[in-house]
C-alpha angles and dihedrals in degrees: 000000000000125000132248094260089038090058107051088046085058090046088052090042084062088063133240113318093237098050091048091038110154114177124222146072103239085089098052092037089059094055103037086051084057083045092056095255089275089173087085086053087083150041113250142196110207115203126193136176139089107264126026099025099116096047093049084056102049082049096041080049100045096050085047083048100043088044085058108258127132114235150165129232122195114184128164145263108017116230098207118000133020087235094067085071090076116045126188123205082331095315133099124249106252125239099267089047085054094044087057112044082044095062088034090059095034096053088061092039105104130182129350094023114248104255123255093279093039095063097035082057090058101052093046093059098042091051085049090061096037098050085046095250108186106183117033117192092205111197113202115240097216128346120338116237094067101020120128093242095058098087083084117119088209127187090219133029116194121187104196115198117312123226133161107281123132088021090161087054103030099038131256105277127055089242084060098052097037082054093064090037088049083060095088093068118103144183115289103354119115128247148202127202130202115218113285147190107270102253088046087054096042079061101051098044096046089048084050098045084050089053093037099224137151124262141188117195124205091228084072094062115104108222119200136181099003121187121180125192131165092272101052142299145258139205137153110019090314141100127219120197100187112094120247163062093263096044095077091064079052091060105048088054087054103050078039095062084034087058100045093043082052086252114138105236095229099098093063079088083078097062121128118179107171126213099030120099082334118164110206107168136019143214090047089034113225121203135193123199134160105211096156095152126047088259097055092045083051094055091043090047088055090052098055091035087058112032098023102049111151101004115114109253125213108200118192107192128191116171142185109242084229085065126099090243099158088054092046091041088066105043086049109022098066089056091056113094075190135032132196129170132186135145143279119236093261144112098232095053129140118239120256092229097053089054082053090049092051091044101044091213137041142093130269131237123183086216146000098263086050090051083049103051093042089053097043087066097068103038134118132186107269097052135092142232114202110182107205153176114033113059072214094061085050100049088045091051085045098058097057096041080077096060117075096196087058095032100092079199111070103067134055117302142206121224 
């Protein structure tokens, strides 16, 4: 029996989930079958795309969970823990709840080893069944078709928009890559689809004209009365509590999924989804987001564009070097009166020094508390400090957020 901290040293040992990345579902399908196939104990959203899907899930998850059902939510990555990844009727397992479902999973595991994602699939899946879950909100890790999660008979499938990310995985064009996304649908099973890029859309429709399924689509939605402010939106009769432009499309899909489920939209006002467009101190405002791909910079360009507007903005930037970083760098970097780039606590990272070299300007920190500390030194009120690219830099920055010996913040400041 390993521990909890043993375990997830054995889970990292495996490698990220992207890098060993080996796609298909013989692997999953073995061990879930040991496990009892625990994934049919339960009914299950399945949510696929390449940006929102994880806020469509935590809101999806907040209105089941507000109407009085038990579920289980199960995002990626984690920004902090491991444990964030399954969540429980809004909370995470605990670490004994994780330890157990681990050497559950890893006694049946056999060889090779199922990857990281594999076997956190797997957990999750067999906690859902043993704390009684009875609605689960499944967000896919990477594509659809061939993703671990997709041996899931769901009640419900959801595509939120589709973007380039993953391009090496997931294929070069965005026909390519809706056409993996597009893997999740299934006979008979209904779908929604966010609004999408034509020939993202041409592929969906025509998969789900194959399938003959049933779709609603958010572009139907008639939105009245709509009010944005830097703290969320609302529209139509809902609130939603998670900040920016793109969330609304978020949200339709959301009360969309609730509806159809017989699930009155309202409770999508509880939703929390930390790390994106997450304010987590004031006066200097300092804001988390984790626009690691060019769709996700866009959405957080329109946001300071929008609600920042002539306030100095500090930017700290810390990227993957699988990421499309030039593309991002042009969309972000010009909005940045300073720019200061440094590195996340990973192996894939990408160097300091190369973000400098793209920038052509810009200081350099070792680490996140070290950016911090360098920019908190020539602040003043008015500004803000907006911490960007890797959804690891923004956990990182997160966690010690919630210690107020590291936090430069929490304490008087000079400007």
């Amino acid at each position: 029996m390993l521990t909890y901290p043993d375990s997830v040293r054995f889970l990292y040992a495996l490698g990220n989930e992207i890098k060993t990345a080996k796609f298909g579902l013989d692997r999953i399908r073995s061990v879930l079958a040991a496990l009892g196939d625990p994934q049919n104990s339960f009914r299950s959203i399945h949510v696929a795309g390449t940006n929102g899907k994880g806020s469509t899930c935590a809101m999806i998850d907040a209105g089941l969970r507000t109407a009085g059902v038990r579920t289980g939510l199960f995002t990626s990555p984690h920004l902090i823990e491991p444990t964030e990844r399954i969540v429980i009727d809004g909370m995470p397992v605990t670490r004994l709840q994780f330890e157990r479902a681990f050497n559950t999973v890893h006694k049946v595991a056999g060889e090779p080893h199922p990857t990281y994602f594999e076997t956190v699939t797997a957990m999750c899946f067999w906690l859902f069944r043993e704390l009684g879950v009875e609605t689960a909100v499944v967000e896919t890790g990477l594509g659809g078709r061939l993703d671990a999660t997709n041996v899931l008979n769901p009640a419900l499938t959801i595509v939120t928009p589709i973007d380039f990310d993953h391009e090496i995985y997931l294929g070069n064009t965005i026909e390519a890559i809706a056409g993996e996304k597009a893997g999740i649908l299934k006979p008979g099973v209904p779908a929604i689809f966010a609004r999408q890029r034509p020939e993202a859309e041409a592929v969906l429709t025509a998969r789900a004209a194959e399938l003959n399924i049933a779709v609603k689509r958010t572009e139907d939605f008639e939105i009245r009365d709509l009010q944005i402010t830097a703290r969320g939106s609302e529209f139509s009769g809902l609130h939603c509590p998670l900040a920016g432009e793109h969330q609304i499309e978020n949200a339709i899909a959301a009360a969309l999924a609730l509806e159809s489920l017989g699930i009155s939209p309202q409770g999508i006002e509880n939703t929390t989804w930390p790390g994106r467009l997450e304010r987590i101190s004031p006066n200097p405002d300092i804001i988390l987001d984790g626009a690691h791909n060019p769709a996700g910079a866009r959405a957080l360009a329109r946001y300071l564009e929008r609600f920042y507007a002539g306030r100095k903005i500090w930017m700290i930037y810390g990227a993957m070097r699988d990421k499309a970083v030039d593309e991002i760098a042009g969309i972000l970097f010009p909005l940045a009166n300073e720019l200061v780039f440094t590195a996340p606590d990973n192996a894939r990272a990408l160097r300091p020094e190369a973000l400098r070299e793209l920038a052509g300007r810009g200081q350099i920190a070792p680490g996140i508390a070290s950016a911090l500390q360098d920019v908190r030194k020539h602040l003043s009120e008015d500004d803000a400090v907006v911490i960007t690219g890797s959804l690891f830099l923004v956990g990182e920055a997160r966690a010690l957020s919630y210690n107020k010996h590291s936090w430069p913040f929490s304490g008087a400041w000079s400007s």
